[in-house]
C-alpha positions as a Python dict, from the first residue, in 0.01 Angstrom:
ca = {
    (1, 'X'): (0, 0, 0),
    (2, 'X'): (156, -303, 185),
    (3, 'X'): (539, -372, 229),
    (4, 'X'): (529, -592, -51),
    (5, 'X'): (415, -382, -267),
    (6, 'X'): (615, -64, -201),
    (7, 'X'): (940, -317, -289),
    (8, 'X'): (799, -421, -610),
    (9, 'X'): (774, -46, -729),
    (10, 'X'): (1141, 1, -665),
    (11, 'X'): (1268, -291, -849),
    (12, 'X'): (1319, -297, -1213),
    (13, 'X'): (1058, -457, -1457),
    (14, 'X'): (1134, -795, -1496),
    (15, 'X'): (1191, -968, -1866),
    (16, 'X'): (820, -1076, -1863),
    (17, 'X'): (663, -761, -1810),
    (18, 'X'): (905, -617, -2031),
    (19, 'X'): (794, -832, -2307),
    (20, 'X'): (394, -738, -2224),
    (21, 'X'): (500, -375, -2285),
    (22, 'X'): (673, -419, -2584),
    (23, 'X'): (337, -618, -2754),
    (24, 'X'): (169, -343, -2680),
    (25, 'X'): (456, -134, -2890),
    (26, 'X'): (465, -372, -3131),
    (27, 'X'): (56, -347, -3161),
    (28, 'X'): (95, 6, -3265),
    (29, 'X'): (380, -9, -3466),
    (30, 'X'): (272, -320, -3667),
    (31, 'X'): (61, -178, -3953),
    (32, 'X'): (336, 116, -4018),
    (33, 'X'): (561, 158, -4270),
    (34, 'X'): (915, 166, -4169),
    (35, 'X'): (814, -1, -3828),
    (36, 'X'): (1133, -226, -3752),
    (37, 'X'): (1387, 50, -3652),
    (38, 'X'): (1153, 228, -3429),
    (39, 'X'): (1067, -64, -3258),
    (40, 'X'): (1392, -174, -3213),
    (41, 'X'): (1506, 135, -3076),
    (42, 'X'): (1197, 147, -2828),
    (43, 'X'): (1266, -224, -2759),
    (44, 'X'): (1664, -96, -2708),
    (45, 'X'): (1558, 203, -2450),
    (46, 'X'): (1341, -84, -2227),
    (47, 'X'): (1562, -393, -2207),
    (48, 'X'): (1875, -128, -2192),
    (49, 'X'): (1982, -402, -2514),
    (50, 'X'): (1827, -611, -2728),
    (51, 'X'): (1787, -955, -2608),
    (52, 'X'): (1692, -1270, -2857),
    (53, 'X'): (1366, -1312, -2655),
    (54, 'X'): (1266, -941, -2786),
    (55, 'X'): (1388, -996, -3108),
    (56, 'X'): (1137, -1320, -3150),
    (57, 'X'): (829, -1132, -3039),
    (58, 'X'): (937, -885, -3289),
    (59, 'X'): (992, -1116, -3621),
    (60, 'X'): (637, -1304, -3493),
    (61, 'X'): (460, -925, -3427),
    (62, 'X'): (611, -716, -3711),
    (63, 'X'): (533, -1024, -3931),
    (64, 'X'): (928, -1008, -4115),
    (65, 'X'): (1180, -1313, -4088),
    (66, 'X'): (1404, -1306, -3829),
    (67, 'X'): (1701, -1269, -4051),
    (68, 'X'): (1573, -953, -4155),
    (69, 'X'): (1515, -823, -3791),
    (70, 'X'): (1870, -1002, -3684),
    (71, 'X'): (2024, -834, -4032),
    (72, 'X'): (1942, -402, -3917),
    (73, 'X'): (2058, -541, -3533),
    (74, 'X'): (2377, -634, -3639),
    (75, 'X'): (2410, -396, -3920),
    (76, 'X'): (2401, -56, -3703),
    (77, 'X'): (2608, -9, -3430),
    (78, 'X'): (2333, 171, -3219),
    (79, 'X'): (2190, -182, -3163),
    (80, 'X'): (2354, -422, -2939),
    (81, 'X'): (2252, -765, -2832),
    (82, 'X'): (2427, -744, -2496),
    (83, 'X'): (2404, -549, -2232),
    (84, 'X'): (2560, -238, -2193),
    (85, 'X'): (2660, -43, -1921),
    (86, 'X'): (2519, 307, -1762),
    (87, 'X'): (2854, 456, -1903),
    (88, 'X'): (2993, 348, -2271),
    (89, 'X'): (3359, 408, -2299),
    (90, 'X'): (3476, 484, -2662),
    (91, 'X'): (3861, 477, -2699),
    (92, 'X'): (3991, 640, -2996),
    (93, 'X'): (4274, 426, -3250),
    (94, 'X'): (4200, 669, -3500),
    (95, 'X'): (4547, 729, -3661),
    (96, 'X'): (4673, 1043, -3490),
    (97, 'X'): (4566, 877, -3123),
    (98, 'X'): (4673, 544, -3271),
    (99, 'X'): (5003, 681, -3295),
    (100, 'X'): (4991, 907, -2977),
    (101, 'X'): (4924, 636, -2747),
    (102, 'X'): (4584, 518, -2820),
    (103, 'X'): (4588, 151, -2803),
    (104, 'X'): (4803, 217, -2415),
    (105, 'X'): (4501, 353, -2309),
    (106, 'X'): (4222, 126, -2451),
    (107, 'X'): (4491, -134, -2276),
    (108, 'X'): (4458, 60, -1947),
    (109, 'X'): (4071, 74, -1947),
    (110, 'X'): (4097, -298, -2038),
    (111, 'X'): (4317, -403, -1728),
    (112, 'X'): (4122, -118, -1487),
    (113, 'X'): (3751, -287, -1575),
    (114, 'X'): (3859, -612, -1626),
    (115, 'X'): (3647, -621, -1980),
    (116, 'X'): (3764, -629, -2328),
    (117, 'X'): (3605, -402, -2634),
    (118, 'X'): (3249, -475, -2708),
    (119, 'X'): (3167, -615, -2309),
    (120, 'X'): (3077, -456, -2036),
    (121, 'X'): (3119, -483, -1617),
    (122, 'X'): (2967, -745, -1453),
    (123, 'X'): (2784, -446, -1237),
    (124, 'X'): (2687, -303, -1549),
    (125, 'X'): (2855, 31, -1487),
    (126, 'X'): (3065, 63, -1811),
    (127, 'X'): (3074, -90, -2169),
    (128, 'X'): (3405, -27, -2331),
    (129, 'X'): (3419, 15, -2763),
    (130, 'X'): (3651, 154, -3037),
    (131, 'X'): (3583, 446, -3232),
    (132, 'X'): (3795, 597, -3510),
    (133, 'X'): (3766, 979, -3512),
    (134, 'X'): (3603, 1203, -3262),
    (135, 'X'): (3771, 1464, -3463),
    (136, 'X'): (3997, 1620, -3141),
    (137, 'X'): (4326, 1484, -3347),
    (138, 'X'): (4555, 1769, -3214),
    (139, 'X'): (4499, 1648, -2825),
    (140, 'X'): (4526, 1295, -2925),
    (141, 'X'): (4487, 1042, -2722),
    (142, 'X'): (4102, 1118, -2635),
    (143, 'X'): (3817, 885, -2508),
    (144, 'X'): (3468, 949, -2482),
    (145, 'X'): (3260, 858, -2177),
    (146, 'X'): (2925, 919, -2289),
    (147, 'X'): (2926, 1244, -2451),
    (148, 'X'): (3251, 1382, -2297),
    (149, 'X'): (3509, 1398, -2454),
    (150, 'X'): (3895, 1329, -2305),
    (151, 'X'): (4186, 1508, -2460),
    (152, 'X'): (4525, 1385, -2385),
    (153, 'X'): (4485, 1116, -2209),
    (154, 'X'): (4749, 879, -2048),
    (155, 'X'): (4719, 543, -1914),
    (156, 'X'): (4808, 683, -1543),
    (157, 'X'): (4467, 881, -1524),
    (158, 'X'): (4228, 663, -1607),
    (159, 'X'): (4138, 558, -1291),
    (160, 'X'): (4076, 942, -1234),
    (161, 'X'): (3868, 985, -1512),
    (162, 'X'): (3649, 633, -1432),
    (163, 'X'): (3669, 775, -1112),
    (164, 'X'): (3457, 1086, -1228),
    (165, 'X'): (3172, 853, -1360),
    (166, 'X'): (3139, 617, -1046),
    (167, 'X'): (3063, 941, -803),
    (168, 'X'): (2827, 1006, -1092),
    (169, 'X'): (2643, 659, -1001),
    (170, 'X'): (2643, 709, -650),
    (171, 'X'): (2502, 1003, -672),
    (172, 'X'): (2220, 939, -891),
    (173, 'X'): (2156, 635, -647),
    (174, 'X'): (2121, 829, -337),
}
């Protein structure tokens, strides 16, 4: 194996071979019933989002309009067209953290990552959103990163808890 090569391997898959793979999804999808979600969600876990190039080869391959395939993108919130980050922040305003200092916090996170809800970092370490309940009322304010979930939480420690997640990266990068 040359030099070249060996770099290539370690890179990720650019848009174009991205959108090779996903024909070949598509391919075995396309005479199923129920096909669209599935591929979507396949189409989701490559591109890391769903980009309008994807969603083309998917109206063409699938053989539906491209409302349709726009329509179940935009109407679950599983799907996003943008990219998302290796971390998604969910900030509770549920009423009892709502009340308890919710909206300080998703105003800290804001101001710390220099995003607002529904973007994410320009390294494409976090995505921030608002949720309504995660059902931990009692030790309102709570965020989730990922699947944990943050009781109490105050403005002052967010850079603590962000913290957490970044030696989580570096890590995984070593």
């Amino acid at each position: 194996m040359n030099e070249n090569s060996k770099h290539v391997c370690m890179e990720e898959a650019s848009e174009e071979e991205l959108l090779a793979r996903l024909d070949e999804v598509i391919a075995e999808y396309r005479d199923k019933q129920g096909a669209l979600i599935p591929v979507l969600q396949i189409a989701q876990a490559m591109f890391g989002y769903l980009p309008e190039s994807a969603l083309k080869k998917i109206s063409l391959g699938l053989n539906k309009p491209y409302s349709e395939v726009a329509g179940v993108v935009t109407f679950y919130s599983f799907f996003s067209t943008q990219p998302r980050g290796r971390h998604m922040i969910r900030v509770c305003l549920g009423t009892a953290c709502y009340v308890r200092g919710g909206k300080q916090v998703l105003s800290a996170i804001k101001d710390k990552l220099n995003i607002d809800v529904g973007e994410t970092t320009e390294d494409r370490i976090f995505s921030l959103e608002v949720a309504r309940c995660f059902g931990a009322c009692g030790l309102a304010p709570a965020i989730m990163v990922d699947n944990d979930v943050h009781q109490r939480v105050k403005p002052a420690r967010i850079q603590a808890i962000l913290d957490q997640y970044l030696d989580k990266n570096t890590e995984k990068n070593k």
